[in-house]
Legacy VTK file of the C-alpha trace (Angstrom):
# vtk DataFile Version 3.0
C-alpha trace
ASCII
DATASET POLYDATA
POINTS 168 float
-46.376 -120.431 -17.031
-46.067 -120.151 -20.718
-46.462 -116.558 -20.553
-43.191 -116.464 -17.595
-41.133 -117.961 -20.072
-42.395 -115.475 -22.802
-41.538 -112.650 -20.623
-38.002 -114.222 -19.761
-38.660 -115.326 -16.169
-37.185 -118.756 -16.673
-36.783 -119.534 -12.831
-41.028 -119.660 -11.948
-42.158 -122.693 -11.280
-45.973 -124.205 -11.077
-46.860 -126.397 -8.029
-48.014 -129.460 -8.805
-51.340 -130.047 -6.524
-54.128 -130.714 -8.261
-56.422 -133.919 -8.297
-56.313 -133.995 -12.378
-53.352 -136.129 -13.800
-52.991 -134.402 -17.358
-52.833 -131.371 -15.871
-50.102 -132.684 -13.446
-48.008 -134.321 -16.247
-48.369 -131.243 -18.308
-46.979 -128.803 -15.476
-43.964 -130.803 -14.911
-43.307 -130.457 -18.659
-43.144 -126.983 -18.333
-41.093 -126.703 -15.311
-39.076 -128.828 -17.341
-38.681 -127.118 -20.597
-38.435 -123.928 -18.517
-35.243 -126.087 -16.257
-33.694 -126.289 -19.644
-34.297 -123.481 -21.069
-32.030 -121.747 -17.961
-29.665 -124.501 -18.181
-28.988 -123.168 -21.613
-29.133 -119.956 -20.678
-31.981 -118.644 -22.824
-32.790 -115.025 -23.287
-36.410 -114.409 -24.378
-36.941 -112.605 -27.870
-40.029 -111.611 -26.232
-38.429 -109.574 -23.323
-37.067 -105.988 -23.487
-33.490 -105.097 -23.867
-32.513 -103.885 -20.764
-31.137 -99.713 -21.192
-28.102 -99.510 -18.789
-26.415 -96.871 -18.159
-21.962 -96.452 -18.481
-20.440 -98.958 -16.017
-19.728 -96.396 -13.129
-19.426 -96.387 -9.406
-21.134 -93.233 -9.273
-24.129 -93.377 -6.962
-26.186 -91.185 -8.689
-25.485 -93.383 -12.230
-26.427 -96.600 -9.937
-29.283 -95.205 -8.451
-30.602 -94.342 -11.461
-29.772 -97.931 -12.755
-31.457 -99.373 -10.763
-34.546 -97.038 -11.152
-34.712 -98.347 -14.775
-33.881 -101.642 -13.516
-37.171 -101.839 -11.718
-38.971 -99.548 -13.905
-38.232 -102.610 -16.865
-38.897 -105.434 -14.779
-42.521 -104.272 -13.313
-44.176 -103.155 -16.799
-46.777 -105.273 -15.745
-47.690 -103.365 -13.117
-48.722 -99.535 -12.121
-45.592 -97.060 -12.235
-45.708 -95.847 -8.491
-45.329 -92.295 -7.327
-41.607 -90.863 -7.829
-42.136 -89.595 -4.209
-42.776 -93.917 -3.393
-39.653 -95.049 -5.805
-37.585 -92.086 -4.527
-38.008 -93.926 -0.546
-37.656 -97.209 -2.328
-34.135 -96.106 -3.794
-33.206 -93.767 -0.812
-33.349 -90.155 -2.510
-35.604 -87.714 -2.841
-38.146 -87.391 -5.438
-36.185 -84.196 -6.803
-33.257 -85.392 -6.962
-34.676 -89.177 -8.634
-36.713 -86.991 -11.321
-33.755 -84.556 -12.449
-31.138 -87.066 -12.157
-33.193 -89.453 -14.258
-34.071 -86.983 -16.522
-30.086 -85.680 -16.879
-29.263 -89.074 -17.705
-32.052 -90.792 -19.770
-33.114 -87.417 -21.786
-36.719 -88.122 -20.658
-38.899 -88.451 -17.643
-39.646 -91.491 -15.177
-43.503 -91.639 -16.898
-42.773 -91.100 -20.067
-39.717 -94.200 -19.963
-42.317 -96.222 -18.465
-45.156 -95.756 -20.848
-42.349 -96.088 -23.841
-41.210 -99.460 -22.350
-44.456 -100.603 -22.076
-45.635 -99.907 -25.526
-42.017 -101.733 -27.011
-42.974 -104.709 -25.227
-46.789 -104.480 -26.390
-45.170 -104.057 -30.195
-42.470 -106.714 -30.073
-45.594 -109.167 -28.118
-47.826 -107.804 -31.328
-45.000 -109.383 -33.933
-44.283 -112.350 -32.579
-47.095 -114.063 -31.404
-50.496 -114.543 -31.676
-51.992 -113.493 -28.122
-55.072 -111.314 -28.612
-54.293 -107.685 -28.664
-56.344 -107.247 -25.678
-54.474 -109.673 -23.644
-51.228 -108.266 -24.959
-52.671 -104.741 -23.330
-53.246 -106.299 -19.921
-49.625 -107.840 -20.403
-48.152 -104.362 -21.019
-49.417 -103.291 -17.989
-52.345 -100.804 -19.871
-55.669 -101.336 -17.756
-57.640 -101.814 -21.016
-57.633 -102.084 -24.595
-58.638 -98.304 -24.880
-55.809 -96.535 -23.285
-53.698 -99.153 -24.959
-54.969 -98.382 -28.552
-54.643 -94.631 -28.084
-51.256 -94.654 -26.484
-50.049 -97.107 -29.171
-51.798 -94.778 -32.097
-49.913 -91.977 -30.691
-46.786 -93.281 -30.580
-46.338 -95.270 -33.630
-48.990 -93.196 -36.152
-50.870 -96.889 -37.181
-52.942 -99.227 -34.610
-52.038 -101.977 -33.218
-53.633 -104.093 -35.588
-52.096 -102.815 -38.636
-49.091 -104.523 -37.465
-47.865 -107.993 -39.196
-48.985 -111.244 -36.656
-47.405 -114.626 -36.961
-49.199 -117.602 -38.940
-51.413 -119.485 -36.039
-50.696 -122.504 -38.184
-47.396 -123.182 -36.771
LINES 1 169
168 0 1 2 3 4 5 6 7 8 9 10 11 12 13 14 15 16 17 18 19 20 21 22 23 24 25 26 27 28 29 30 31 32 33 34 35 36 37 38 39 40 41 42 43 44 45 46 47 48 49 50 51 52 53 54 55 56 57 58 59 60 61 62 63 64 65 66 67 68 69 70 71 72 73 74 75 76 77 78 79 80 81 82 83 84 85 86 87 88 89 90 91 92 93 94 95 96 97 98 99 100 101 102 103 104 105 106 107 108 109 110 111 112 113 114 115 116 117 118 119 120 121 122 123 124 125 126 127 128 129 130 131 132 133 134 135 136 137 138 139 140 141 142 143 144 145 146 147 148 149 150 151 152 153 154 155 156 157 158 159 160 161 162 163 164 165 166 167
C-alpha cells in the first residue's frame, strides 16, 4: 500500500479481511491517508514526470502518446514486443518503431530502460528502500542487471548516491 502511494497510485485500496485487529485498524489508516491524499490532489515526488508530446489531433502524435503513456505507467513490468504494443495500439510494429523514434529521438527499449533507471535514481534519493528492492521496483529482474545498467548510464553505482537519514 505504502509503496502505491509512493508510486502515485492514490486510488488502490487494501481489503480489510483478516482475523488480526491491528492489522485491520492499520489498513483503514492507509486507505485513509491515501482518500486524502486524492482529495488534495497529491502528486507523488516519487513518480516520473510524464514526457508528452505537443497537444495535437494527429493520430500518429496520439498514438505515440499513448505508447509512452503505457510505456511510463508499466515500468514495473516487462516491456512487451513492439510487434504485441503495435496490436495493442492498432499499427504496425514499423510504423510504432519509426514513428516513435521520429518523435522521441530514441527507440521504444531504450525509453523504457531510461525511464526505468530515473525512477530507480529519484527512489535511490529519497528514501531509504534497499537498493535491491528499489531494482525489483524499477522493473530490473535483479540487482545485477540493475547495477550494470545504472553504472552505465550514470558513470557511479547506485550506492554512491546520497540516501535520506532513516532517523526521520
Amino acid at each position: 500500500m505504502l509503496l502505491e502511494i509512493a508510486n502515485g497510485n492514490l486510488t488502490y485500496r487494501m481489503e480489510i479481511e483478516s482475523h488480526d485487529t491491528s492489522f485491520d485498524e492499520l489498513v483503514n489508516k492507509l486507505n485513509e491517508v491515501a482518500e486524502k491524499l486524492l482529495q488534495i490532489e497529491y502528486s507523488s515526488p516519487y513518480k516520473n514526470s510524464k514526457v508528452e508530446l505537443d497537444n495535437s489531433n494527429d493520430p500518429t502524435v496520439i498514438m505515440i502518446q499513448k505508447t509512452l503513456d503505457y510505456i511510463q505507467n508499466h515500468l514495473d513490468e516487462p516491456l512487451p514486443s513492439a510487434k504485441i504494443l503495435s496490436k495493442m495500439l492498432g499499427t504496425n510494429e514499423f510504423t510504432l518503431k519509426e514513428n516513435f523514434r521520429k518523435l522521441v529521438n530514441t527507440s521504444i527499449y531504450q525509453f523504457y530502460n531510461d525511464e526505468r533507471l530515473k525512477k530507480a535514481r529519484t527512489l535511490i534519493e529519497n528514501t531509504s528502500i534497499p537498493l535491491t528492492q528499489i531494482a525489483l521496483l524499477s522493473g530490473f529482474s535483479n540487482y545485477v542487471n540493475f547495477y550494470k545498467a545504472f553504472k552505465k548510464k550514470y558513470n557511479y553505482k547506485p550506492s554512491e548516491l546520497n540516501r535520506p537519514n532513516n532517523n526521520g
